[in-house]
VMD Tcl script that builds the backbone (N, CA, C; Angstrom):
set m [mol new atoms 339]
animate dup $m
set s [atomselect $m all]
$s set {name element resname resid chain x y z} {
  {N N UNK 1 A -33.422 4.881 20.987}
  {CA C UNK 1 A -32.491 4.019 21.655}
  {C C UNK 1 A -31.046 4.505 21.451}
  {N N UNK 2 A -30.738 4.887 20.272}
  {CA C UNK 2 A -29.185 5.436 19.678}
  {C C UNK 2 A -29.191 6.755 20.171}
  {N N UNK 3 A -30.039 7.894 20.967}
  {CA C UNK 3 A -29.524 8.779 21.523}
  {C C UNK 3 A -29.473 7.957 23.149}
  {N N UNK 4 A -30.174 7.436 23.731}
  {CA C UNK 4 A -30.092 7.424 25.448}
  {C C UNK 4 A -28.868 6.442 25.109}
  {N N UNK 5 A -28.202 5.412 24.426}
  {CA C UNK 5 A -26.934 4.608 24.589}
  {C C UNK 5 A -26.079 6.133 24.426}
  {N N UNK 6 A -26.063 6.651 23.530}
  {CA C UNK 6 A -24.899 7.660 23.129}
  {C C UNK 6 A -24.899 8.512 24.549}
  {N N UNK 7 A -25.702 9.126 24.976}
  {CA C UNK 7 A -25.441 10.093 26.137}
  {C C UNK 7 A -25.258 9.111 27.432}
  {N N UNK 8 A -25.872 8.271 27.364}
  {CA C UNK 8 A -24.891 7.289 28.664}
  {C C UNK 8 A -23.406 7.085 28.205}
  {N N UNK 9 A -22.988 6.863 27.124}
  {CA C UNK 9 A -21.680 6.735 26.969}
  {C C UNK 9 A -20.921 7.939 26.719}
  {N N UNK 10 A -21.600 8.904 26.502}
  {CA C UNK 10 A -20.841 10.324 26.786}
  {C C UNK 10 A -20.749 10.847 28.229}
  {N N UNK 11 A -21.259 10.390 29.123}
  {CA C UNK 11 A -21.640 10.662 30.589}
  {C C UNK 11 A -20.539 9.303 31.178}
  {N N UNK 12 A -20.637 8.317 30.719}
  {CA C UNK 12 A -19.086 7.550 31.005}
  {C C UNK 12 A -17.675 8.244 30.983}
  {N N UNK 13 A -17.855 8.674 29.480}
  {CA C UNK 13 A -16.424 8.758 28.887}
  {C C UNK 13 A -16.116 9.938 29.521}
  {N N UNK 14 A -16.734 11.326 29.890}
  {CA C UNK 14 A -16.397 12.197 30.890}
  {C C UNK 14 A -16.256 12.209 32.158}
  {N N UNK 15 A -16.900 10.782 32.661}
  {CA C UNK 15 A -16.367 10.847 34.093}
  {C C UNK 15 A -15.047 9.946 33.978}
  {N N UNK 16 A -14.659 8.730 33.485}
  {CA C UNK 16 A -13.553 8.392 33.259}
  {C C UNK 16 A -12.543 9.061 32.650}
  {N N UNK 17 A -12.938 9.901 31.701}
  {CA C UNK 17 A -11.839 11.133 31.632}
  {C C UNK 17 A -11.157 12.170 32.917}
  {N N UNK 18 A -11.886 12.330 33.592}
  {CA C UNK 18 A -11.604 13.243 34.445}
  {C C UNK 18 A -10.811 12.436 35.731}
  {N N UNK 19 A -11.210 10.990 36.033}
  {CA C UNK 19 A -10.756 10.084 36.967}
  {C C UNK 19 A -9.565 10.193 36.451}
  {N N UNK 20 A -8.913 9.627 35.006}
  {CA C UNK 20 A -7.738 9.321 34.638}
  {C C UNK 20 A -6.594 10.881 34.304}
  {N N UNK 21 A -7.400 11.720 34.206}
  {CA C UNK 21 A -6.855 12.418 34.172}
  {C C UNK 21 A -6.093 13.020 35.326}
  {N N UNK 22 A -6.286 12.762 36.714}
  {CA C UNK 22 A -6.001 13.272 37.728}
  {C C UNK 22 A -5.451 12.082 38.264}
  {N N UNK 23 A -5.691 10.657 38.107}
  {CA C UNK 23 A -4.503 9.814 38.296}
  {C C UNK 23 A -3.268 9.901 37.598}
  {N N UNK 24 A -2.930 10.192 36.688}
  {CA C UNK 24 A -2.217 10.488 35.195}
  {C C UNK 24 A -1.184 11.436 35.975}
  {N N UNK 25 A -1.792 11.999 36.822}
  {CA C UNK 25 A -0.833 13.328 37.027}
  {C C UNK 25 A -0.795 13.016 38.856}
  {N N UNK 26 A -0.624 11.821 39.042}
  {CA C UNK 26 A -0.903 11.843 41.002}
  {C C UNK 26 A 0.948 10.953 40.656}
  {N N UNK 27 A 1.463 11.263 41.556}
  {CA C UNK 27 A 2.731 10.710 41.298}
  {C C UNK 27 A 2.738 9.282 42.051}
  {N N UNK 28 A 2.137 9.077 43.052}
  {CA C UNK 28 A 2.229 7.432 43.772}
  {C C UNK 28 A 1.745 6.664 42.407}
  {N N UNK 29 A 1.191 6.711 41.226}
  {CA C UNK 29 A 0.523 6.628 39.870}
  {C C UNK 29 A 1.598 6.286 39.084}
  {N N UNK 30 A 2.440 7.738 38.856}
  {CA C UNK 30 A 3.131 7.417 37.804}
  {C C UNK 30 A 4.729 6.944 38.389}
  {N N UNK 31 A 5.107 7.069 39.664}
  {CA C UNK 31 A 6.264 6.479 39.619}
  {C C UNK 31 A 6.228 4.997 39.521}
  {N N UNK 32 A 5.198 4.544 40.050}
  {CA C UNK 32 A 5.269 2.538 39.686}
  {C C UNK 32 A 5.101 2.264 38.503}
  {N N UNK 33 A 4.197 2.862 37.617}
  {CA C UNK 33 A 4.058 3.128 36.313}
  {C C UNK 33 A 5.609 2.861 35.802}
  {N N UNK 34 A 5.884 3.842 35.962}
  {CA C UNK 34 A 7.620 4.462 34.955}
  {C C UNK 34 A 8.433 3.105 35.574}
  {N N UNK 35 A 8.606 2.767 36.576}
  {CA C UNK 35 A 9.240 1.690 37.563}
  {C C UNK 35 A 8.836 0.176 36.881}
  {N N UNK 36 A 7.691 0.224 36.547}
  {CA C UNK 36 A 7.184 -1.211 35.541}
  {C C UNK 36 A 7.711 -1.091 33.762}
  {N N UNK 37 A 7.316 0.146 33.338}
  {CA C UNK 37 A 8.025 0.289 32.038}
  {C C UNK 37 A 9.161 -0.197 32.021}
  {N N UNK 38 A 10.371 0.373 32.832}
  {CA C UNK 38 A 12.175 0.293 33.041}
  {C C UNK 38 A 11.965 -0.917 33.106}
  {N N UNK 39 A 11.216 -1.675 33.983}
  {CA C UNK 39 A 11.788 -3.008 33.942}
  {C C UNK 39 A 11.419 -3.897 32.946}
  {N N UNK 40 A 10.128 -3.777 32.008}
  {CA C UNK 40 A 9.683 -4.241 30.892}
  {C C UNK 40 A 10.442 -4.165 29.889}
  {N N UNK 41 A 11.412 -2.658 29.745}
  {CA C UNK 41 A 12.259 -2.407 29.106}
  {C C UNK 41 A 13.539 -3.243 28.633}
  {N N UNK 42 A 13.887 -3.362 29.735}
  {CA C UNK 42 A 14.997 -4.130 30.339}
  {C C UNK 42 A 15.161 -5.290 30.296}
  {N N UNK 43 A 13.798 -6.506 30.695}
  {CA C UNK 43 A 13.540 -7.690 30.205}
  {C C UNK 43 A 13.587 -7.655 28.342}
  {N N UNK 44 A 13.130 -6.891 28.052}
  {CA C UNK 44 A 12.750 -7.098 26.741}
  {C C UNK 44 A 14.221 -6.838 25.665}
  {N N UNK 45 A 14.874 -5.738 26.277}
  {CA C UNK 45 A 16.375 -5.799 25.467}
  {C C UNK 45 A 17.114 -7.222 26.328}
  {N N UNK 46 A 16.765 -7.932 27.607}
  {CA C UNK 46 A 17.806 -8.682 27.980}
  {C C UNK 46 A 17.182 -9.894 26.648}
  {N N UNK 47 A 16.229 -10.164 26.889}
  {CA C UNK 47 A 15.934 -11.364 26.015}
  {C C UNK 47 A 16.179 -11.303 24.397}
  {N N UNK 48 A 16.317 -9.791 23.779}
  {CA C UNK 48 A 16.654 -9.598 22.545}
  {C C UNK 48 A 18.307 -10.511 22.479}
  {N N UNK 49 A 19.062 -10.051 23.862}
  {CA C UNK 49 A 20.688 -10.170 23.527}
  {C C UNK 49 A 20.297 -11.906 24.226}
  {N N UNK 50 A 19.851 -12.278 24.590}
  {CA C UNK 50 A 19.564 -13.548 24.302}
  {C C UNK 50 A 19.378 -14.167 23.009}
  {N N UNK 51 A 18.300 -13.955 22.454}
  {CA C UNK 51 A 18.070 -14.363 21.083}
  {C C UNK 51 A 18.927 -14.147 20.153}
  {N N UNK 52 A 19.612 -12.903 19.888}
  {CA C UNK 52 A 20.568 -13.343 19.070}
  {C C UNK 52 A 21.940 -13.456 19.438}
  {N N UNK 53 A 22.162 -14.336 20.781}
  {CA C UNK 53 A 23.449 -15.145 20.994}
  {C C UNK 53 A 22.862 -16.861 20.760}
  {N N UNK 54 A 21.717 -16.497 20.801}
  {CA C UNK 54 A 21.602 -17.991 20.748}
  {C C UNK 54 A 21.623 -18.288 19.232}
  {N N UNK 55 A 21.011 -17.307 18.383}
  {CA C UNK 55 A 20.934 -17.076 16.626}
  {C C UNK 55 A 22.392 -17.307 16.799}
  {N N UNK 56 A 23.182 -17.165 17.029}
  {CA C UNK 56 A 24.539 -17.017 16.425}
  {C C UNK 56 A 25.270 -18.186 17.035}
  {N N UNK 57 A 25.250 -18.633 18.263}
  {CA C UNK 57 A 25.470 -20.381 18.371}
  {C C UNK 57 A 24.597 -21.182 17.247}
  {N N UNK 58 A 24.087 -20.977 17.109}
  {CA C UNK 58 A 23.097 -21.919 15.868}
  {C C UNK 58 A 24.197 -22.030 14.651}
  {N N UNK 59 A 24.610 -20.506 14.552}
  {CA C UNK 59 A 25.246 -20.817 13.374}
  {C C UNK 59 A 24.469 -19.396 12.057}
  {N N UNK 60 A 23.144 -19.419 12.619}
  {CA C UNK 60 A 22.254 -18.086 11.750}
  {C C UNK 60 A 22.847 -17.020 11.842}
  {N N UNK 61 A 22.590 -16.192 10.988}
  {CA C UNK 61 A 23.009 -14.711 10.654}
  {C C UNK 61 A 21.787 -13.877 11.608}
  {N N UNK 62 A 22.554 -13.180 12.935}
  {CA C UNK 62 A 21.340 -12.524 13.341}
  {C C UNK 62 A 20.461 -11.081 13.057}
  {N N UNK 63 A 19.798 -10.729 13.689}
  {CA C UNK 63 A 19.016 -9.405 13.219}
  {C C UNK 63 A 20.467 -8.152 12.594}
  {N N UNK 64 A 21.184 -8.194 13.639}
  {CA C UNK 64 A 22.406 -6.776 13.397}
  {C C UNK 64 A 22.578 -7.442 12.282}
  {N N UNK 65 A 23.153 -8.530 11.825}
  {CA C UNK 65 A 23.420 -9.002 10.541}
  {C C UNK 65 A 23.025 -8.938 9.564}
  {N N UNK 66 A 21.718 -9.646 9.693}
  {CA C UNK 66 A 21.008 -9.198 8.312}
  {C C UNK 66 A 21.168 -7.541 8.063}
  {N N UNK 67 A 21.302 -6.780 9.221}
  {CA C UNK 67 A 21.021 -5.640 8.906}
  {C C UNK 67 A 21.975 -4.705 8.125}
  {N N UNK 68 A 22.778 -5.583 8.690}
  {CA C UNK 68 A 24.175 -4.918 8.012}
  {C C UNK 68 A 24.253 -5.108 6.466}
  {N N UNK 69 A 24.206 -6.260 6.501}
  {CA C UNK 69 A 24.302 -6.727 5.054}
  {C C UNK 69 A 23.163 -6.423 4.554}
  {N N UNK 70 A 21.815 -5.858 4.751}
  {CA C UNK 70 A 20.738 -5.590 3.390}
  {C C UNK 70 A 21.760 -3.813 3.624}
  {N N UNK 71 A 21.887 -3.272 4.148}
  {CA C UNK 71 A 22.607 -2.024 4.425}
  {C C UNK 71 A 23.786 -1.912 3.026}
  {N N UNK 72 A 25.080 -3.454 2.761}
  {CA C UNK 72 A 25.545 -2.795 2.053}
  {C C UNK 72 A 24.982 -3.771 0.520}
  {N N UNK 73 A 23.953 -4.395 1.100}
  {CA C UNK 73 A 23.536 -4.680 -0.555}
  {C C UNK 73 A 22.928 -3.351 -1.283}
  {N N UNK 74 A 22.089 -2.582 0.076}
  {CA C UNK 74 A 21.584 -1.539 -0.281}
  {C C UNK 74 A 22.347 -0.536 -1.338}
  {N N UNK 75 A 23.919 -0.588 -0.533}
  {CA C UNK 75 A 24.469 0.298 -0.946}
  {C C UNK 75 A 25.016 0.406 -2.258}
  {N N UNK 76 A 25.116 -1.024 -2.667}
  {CA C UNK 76 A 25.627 -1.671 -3.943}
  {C C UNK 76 A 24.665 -1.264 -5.201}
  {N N UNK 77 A 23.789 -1.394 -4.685}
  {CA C UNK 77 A 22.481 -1.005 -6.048}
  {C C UNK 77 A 22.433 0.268 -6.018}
  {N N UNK 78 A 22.576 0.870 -5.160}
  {CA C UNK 78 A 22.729 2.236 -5.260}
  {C C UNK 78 A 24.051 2.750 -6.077}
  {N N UNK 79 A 25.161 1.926 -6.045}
  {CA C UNK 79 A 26.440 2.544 -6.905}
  {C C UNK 79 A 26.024 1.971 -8.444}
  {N N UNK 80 A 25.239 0.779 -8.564}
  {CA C UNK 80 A 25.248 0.211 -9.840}
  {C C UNK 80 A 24.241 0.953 -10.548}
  {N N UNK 81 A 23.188 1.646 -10.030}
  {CA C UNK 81 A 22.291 2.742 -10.701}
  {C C UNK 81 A 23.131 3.718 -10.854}
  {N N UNK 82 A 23.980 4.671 -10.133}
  {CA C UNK 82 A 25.033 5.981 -10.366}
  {C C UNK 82 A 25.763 4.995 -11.613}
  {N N UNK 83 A 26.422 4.128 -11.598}
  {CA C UNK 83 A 27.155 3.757 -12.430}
  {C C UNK 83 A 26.239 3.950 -13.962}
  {N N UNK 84 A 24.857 3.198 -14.063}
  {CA C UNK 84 A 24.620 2.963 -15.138}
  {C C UNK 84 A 23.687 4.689 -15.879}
  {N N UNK 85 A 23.593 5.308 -14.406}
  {CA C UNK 85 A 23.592 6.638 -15.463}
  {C C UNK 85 A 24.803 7.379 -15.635}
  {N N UNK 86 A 25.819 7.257 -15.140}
  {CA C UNK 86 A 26.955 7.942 -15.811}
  {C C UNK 86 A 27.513 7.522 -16.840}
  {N N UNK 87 A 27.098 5.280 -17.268}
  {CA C UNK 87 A 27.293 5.353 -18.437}
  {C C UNK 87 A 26.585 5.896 -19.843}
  {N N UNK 88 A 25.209 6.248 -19.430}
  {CA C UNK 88 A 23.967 6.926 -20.746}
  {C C UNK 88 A 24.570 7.946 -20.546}
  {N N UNK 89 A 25.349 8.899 -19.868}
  {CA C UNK 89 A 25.557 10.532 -20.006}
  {C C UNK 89 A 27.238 9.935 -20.862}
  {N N UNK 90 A 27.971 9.660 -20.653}
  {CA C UNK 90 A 29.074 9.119 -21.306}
  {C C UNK 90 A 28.569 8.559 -23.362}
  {N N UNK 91 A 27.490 8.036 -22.662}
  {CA C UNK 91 A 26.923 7.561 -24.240}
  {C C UNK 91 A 26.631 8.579 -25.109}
  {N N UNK 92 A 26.030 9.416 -24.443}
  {CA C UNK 92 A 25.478 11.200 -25.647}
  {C C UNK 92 A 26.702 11.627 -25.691}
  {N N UNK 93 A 27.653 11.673 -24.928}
  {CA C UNK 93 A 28.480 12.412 -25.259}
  {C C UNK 93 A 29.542 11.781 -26.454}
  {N N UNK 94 A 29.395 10.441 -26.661}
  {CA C UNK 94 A 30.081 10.137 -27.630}
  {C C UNK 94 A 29.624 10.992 -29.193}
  {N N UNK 95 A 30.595 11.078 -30.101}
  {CA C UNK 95 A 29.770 11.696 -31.689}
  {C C UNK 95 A 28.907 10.042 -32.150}
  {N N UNK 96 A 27.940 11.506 -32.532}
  {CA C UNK 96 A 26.748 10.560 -33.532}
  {C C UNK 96 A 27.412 9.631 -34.920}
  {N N UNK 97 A 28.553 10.116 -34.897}
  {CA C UNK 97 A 28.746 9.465 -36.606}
  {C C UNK 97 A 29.349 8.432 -36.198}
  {N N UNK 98 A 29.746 8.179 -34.721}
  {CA C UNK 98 A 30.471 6.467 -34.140}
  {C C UNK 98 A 29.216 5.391 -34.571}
  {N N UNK 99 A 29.357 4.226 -35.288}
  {CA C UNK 99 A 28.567 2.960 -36.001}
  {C C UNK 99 A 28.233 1.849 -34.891}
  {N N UNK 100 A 29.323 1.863 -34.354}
  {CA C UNK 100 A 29.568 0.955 -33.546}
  {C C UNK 100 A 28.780 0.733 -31.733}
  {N N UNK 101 A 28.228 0.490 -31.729}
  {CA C UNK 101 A 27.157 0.560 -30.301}
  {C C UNK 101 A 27.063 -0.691 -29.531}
  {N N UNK 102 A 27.226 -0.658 -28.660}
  {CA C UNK 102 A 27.525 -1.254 -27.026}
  {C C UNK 102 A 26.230 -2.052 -27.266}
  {N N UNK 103 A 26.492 -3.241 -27.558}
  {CA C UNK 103 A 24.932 -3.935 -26.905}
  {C C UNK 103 A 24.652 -4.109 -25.160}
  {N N UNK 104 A 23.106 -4.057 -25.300}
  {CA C UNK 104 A 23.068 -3.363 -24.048}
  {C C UNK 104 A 22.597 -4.618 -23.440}
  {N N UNK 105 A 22.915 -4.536 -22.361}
  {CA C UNK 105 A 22.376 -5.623 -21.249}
  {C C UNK 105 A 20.995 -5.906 -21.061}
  {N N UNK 106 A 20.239 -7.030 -21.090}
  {CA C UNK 106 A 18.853 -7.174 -20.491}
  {C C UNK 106 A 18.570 -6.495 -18.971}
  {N N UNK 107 A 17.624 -6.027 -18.972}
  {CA C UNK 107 A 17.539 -5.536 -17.623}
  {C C UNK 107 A 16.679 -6.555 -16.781}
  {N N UNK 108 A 17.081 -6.092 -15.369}
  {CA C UNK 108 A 16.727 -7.247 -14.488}
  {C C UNK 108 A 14.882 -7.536 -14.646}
  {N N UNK 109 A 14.178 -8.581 -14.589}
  {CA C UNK 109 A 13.278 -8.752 -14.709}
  {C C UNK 109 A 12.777 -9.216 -16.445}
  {N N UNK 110 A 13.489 -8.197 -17.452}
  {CA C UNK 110 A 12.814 -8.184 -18.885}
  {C C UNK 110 A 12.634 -9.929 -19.127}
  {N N UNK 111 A 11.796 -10.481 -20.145}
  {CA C UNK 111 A 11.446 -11.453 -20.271}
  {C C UNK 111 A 12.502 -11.739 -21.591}
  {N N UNK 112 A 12.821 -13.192 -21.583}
  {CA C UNK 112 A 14.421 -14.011 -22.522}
  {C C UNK 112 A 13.367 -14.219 -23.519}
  {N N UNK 113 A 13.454 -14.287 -24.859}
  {CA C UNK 113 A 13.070 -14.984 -26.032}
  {C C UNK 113 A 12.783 -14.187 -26.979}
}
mol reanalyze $m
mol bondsrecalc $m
mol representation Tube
mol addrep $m
């Protein structure tokens, strides 16, 4: 039974291959094609700049927004890591015979007690 299903469906899939393949490439085909995309396109960015004018009458922070801002939170953790290894390279370089040592900050997450 699992070979005559398989070769009927290999005897499908090559004749529908060959149909689509030669529609694929017939241009009365693909210019309505491309002509439905543009306009799918087009609906779909008009209703984006809808949504977030209406996000922003609301009063919400919209998509560009958030984006911006995880962008420079991004950027912030990124200077506060450079920062906190230039302070451990600053730290070796102090002399060993200094007593006196920087208590160090809990790091984000470590558990209090």
């Amino acid at each position: 039974m699992w070979k005559t299903w398989k070769k009927s469906f290999d005897t499908w899939e090559a004749a529908t291959a060959d149909f689509l393949e030669q529609a694929l490439q017939n241009r009365a085909v693909l210019e309505p094609a491309g002509h439905a995309l543009t306009g799918a396109m087009k609906l779909k960015a008009a209703g984006d700049r809808a949504t977030a004018a209406w996000w922003g009458a609301v009063g919400l922070p919209t998509k560009r927004d958030q984006e911006r801002s995880l962008h420079s939170l991004n950027e912030l953790h990124s200077r506060i890591l450079d920062l906190e290894d230039r302070l451990v390279e600053l730290e070796h370089q102090l002399p060993a015979a200094s007593s006196t040592k920087r208590p160090r900050a809990p790091r984000k997450g470590a558990s209090k007690g």
